[in-house]
N, C-alpha and C positions, 0 to 999 in steps of 0.2 A: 504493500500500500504506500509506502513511505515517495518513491517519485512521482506516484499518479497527485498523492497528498499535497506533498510538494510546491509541485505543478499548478494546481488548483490554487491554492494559496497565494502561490507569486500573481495569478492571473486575475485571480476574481477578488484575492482580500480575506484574513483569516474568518471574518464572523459566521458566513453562512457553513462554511466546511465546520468549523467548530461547533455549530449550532445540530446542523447532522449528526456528527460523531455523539455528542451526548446522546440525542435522542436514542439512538442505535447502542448506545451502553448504557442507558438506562434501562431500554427495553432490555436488552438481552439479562441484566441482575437481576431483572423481576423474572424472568422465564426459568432462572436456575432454581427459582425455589421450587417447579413443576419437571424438574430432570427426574428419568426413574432407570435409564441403561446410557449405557457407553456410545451407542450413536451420539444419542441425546446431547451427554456430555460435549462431545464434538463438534456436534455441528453449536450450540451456544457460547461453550466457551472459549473453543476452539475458531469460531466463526465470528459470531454476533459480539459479543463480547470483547472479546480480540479486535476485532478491527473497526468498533467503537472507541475502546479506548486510546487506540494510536491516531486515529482520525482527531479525537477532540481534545487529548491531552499531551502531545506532542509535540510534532513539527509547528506544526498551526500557531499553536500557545508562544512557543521560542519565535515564531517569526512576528506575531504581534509585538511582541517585546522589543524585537530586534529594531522594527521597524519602528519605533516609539522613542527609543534610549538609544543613544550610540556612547556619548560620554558615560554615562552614568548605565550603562546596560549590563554591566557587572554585579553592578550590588542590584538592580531587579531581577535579575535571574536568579540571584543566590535567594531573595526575599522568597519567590514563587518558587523554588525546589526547599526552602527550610520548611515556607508553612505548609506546603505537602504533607511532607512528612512529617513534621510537628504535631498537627492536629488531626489526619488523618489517620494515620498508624493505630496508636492508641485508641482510638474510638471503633475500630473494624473486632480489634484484639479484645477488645470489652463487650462485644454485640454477641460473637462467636461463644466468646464463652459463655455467657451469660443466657442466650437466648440462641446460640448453635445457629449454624452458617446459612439454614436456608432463611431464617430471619435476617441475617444481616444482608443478606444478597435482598433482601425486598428492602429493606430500609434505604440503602444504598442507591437502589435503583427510583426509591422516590425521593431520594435526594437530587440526585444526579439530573432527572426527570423537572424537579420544582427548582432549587435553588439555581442549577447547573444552566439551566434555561431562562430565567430572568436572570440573571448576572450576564449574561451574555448576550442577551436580548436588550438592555438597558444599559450596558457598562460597553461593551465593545464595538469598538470601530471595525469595518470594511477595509480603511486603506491609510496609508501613514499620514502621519498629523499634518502636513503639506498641503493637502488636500482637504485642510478644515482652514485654512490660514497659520495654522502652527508650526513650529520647527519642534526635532526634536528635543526631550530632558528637559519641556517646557520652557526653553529657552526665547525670547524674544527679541523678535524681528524689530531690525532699526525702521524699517516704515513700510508703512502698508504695499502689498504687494498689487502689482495691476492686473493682473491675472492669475489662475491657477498655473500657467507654464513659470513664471516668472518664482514664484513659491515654490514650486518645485527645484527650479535650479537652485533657489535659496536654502533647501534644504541639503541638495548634493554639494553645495559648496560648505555648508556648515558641517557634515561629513569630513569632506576632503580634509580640515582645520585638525582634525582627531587620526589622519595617515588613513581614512577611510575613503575607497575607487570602488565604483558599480562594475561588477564582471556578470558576463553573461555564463549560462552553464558551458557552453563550448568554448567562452575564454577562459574558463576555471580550469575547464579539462586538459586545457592545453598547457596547465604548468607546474611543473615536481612538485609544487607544495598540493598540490590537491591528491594528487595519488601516494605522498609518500602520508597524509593526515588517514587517507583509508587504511594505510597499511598498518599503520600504526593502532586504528582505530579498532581494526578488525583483530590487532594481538592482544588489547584489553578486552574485547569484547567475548575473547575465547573465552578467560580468565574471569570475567565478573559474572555470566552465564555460568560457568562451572562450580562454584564457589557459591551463587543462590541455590541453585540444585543439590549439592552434594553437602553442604554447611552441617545442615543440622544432623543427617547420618553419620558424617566425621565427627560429630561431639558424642550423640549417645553410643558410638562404638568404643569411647573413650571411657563408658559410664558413666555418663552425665546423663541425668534423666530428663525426659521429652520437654518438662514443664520449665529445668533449671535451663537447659539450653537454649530454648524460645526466649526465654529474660535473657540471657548472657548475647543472644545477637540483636535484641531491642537497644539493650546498656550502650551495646559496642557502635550501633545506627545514630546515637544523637551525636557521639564524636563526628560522624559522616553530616549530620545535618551544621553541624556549628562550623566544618569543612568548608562545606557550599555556601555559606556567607562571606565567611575571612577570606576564601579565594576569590570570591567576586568583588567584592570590597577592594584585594590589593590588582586585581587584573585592568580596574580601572586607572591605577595610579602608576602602572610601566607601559612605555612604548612596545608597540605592535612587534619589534625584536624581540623580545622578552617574552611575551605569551610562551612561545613554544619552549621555554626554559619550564615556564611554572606546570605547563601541561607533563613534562618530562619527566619532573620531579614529582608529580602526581603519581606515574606511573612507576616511577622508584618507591617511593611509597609502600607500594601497594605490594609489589616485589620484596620488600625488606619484611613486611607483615607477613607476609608465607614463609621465608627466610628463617625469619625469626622461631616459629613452629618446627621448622625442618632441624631446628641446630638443636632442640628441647622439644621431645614428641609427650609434653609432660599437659595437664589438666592446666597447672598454673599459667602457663606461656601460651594456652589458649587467648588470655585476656591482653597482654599485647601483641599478637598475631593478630584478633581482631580490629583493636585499639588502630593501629598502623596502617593495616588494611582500609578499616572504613574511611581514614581520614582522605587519603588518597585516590579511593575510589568517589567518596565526594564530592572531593576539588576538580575529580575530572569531569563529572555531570556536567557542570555548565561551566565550564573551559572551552571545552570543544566547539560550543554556540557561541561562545565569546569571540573565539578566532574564526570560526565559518563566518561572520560579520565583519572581523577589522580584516581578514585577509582578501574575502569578494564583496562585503560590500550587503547592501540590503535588498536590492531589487529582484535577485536570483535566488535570495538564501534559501528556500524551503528547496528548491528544484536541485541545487548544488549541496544541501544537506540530505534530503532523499534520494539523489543515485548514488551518493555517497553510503549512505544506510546499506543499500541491497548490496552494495560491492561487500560492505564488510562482514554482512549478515549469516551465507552461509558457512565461516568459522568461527558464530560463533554457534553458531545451532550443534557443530560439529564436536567442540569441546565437552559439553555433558556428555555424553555417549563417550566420548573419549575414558571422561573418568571413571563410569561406571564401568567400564570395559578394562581398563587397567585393574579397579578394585577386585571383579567377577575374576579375573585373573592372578592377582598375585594377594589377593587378602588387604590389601590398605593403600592406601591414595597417595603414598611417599611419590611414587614414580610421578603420579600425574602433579601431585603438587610442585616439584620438580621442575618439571616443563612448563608449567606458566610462570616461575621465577622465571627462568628464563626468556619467555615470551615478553613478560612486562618488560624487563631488563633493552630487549631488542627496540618495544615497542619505545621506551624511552630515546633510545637513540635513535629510529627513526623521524621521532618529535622535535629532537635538538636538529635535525639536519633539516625539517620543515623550515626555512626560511622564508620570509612573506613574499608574495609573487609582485614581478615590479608590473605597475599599472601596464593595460592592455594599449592596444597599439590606437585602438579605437575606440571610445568611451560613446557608447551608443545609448540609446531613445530610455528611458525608463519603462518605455513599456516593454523591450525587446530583451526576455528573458534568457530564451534558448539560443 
């Protein structure tokens, strides 16, 4: 879904695609409370579910943003991934237990349905604040513009002020930083897939029971949410050189956190294995959206972050099944945790060598995405 998402986004404006996807997740949580087989499961949450939630709570959301904040689009991104999880988390984890999963899937889905739908309906724009008379970060224009073309340019030149050039997806394609951000992207991506899937089997193999483990990776997630601020906070205040350091070291991080496990396969070294891990996996949430912006630029980003997406997608689909298959074979997860040290490791230095792409040769129309 992620280029077709994309795509739509750059062309039409995040509200209405956003407006969809809720609908389409809201429905599909109210229908899991009526699942009774394995189709079932499938086709909702596999389907409906599924590609609700990436339609309305992803590409779309980061591209509103992006399009809205250019200075200051660090610490709004990190705002909107903390209270995600901040407030969200906890409230699911108290429904389930209390009132068991297929209550909370209805709850959810009349959330999502009510609030998910006026907040969108009422708070969200179509298209960047150029296009209201605004610039971005609320920033104000010295005098009134004579047209909408004329606010628009004002807004790409206020851009430009922040080392920020509109790239189209085939001038993105055309430059080592955009394939070497996938490659990189797609070796975290093995790694942070593998690691939500295998997490909690890796703890109660260790004797840790179901209920103490579930807490000990909540405890170790708010490190990850206070991550996703202080990295947006400081992405704002280095030059577009410099992203790809902090992105880098994100992914060291997150390498030193498995690391850390591998040198001590002990119950205690659980908690900064995960400590280290979540910080870095964090900071990298909206890092990555932070440089698809200062490196292309606003007009393309959903199209140049969604073909980005599917390139990197199927390793990581590929990584859990990796792990499970190492475990199914040698009894414990040393091997595979191993290999995504490693990977992070690679994936870091792929980051450091991302150097930002020098402007296109031809700075085309704002409407001309592709």
């Amino acid at each position: 879904m992620a280029p077709v998402t994309g795509w739509l986004t750059d062309r039409f404006g995040p509200r209405w695609v956003i407006f969809f996807g809720i609908s389409l997740f809201g429905l599909g949580l109210i229908l899991m409370n009526f699942i009774d087989s394995r189709w079932a499961f499938y086709l909702v949450w596999g389907g409906i579910v599924a590609t609700g939630f990436n339609v309305a709570t992803m590409l779309p959301v980061d591209k509103a943003i992006t399009d809205w904040f250019v200075k200051k689009r660090g610490i709004a991104l990190g705002i909107r991934w903390v209270f995600s999880g901040l407030l969200v988390l906890p409230l699911i984890s108290w429904l389930t237990t209390t009132h068991g999963w297929r209550t909370a899937f209805v709850v959810g889905g009349l959330v999502m349905g009510v609030v998910g739908l006026l907040l969108t309906w009422f708070f969200m724009k179509q298209h960047r604040p150029e296009y209201y008379g605004l610039l971005p970060d609320g920033a104000t224009a010295e005098a009134e513009a004579a047209d909408e073309r004329q606010m628009i340019d004002r807004g790409v030149a206020y851009a430009a002020e922040f080392e920020e050039v509109e790239f189209t997806l085939r001038q993105a394609m055309r430059t080592p930083a955009y394939w070497l951000l996938i490659l990189a992207q797609a070796g975290q991506g093995v790694t942070i897939m593998s690691i939500f899937m295998h997490l909690i089997p890796l703890l109660t193999d260790m004797g840790i029971s179901p209920i103490r483990a579930a807490t000990t990776v909540t405890i170790a997630g708010l490190f990850s949410i206070v991550s996703r601020f202080v990295s947006g906070f400081v992405a704002d205040r280095v030059s577009k050189q410099s992203l790809r350091f902090l992105m880098g070291g994100a992914y060291l991080l997150q390498g030193a956190g498995i690391t850390i496990y591998l040198l001590n396969q002990t119950v205690a070294m659980v908690y900064p294995f995960l400590i280290v891990y979540y910080i870095g996996m964090g900071a990298s949430m909206i890092l990555m959206s932070i440089i698809g912006g200062r490196y292309f630029g606003r007009k393309a980003f959903g199209s140049i972050r969604g073909s980005s997406a599917i390139a990197a997608m199927p390793l990581g689909m590929l990584g859990p099944i990796y792990a499970g298959w190492v475990f199914d074979t040698t009894g414990s997860y040393i091997v595979a945790l191993t290999m995504f040290a490693a990977v992070l490791a690679l994936a870091a230095v792929l980051m450091f060598l991302a150097r930002p792409p020098k402007p296109p040769a031809q700075i085309t129309d704002i409407h001309k995405i592709v």
